[in-house]
C-alpha positions as CSV (number, residue, x, y, z in Angstrom):
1,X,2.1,5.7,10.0
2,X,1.1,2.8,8.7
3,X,-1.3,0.7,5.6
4,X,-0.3,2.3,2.5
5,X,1.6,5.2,3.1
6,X,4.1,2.7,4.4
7,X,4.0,1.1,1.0
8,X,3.9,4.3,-0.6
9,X,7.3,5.2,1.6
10,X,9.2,2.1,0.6
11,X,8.2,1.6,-2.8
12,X,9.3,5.5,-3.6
13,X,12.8,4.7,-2.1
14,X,13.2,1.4,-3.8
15,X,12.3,2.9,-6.8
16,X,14.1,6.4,-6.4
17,X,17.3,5.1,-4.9
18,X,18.1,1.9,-6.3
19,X,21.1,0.8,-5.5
20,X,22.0,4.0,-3.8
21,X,20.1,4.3,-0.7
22,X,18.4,1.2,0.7
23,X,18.3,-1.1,-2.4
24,X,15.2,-3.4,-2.6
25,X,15.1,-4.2,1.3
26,X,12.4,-2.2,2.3
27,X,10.3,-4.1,-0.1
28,X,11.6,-6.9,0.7
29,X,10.9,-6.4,4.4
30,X,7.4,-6.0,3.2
31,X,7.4,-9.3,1.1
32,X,8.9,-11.4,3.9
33,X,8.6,-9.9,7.3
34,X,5.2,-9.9,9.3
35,X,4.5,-6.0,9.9
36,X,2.4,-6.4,12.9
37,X,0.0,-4.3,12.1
38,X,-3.1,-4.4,10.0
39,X,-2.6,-2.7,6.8
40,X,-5.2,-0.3,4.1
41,X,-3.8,-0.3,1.2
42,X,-5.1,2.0,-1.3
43,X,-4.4,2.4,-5.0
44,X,-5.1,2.0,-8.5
45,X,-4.5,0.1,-11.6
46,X,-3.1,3.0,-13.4
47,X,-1.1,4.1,-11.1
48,X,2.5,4.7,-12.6
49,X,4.1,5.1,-9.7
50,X,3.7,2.3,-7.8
51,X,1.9,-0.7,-9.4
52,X,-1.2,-2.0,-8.9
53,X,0.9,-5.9,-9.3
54,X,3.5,-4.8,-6.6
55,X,1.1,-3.9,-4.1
56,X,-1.0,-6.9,-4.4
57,X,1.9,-8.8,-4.0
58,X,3.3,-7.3,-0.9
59,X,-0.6,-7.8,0.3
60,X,-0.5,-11.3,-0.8
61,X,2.9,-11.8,1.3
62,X,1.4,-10.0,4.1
63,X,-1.8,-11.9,4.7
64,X,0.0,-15.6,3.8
65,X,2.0,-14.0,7.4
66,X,-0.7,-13.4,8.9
67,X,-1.3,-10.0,8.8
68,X,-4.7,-8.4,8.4
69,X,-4.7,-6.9,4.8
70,X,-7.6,-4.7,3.4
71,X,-7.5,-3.5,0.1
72,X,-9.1,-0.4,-2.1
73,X,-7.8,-1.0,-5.7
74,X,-9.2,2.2,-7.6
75,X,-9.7,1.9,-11.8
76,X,-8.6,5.0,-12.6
77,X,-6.5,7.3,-10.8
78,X,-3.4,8.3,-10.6
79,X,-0.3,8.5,-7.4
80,X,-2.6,10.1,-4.6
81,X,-5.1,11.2,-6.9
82,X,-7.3,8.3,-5.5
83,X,-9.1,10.9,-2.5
84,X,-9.4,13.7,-5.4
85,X,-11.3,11.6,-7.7
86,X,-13.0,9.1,-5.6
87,X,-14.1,11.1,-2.0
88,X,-17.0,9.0,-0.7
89,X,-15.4,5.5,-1.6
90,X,-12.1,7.0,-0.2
91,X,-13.4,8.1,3.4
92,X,-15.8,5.4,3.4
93,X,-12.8,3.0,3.0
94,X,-10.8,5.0,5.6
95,X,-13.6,5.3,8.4
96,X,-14.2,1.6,8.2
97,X,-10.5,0.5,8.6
98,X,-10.2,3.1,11.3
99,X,-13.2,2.0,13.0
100,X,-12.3,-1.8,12.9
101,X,-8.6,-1.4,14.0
102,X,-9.7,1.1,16.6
């Protein structure tokens, strides 16, 4: 469970339980912890959910770390719409990051 679906995780709870469950620190981790693990991150500059700023900074944070950061910033689409609308790209992405990091 890793790449974006981690970011996808953390960034829900920040945003879903501030203050409540477990603050900002997941993000924070993110921002200033090296993951250890090379990271996809997929998503979108409409996304209102998660967006598109926050992820490029926790990629930013992550690659100044060291960590190997590849990134599939989709125009328009919405919180995991991105396979729906955009298959090929998508996989294509996927496959490649896969095939790298395996």
């Amino acid at each position: 469970m890793g790449w974006a679906i981690l970011l996808t995780i953390v960034r829900e709870v920040k945003a879903g339980f501030q203050g409540t469950l477990l603050p900002s620190h997941c993000f924070d981790y993110l921002t200033e912890k090296k993951i250890g693990f090379p990271l996809l991150l997929i998503y979108s500059k409409t996304d209102s959910c998660i967006p598109a700023n926050d992820v490029e900074e926790v990629a930013a944070a992550q690659e100044k770390l060291g960590t190997e950061v590849v990134r599939m910033c989709f125009e328009e689409s919405e919180h995991v719409c991105h396979l729906g609308m955009y298959k090929e790209r998508y996989v294509a992405a996927l496959t490649s990051f896969l095939e790298k990091v395996f």
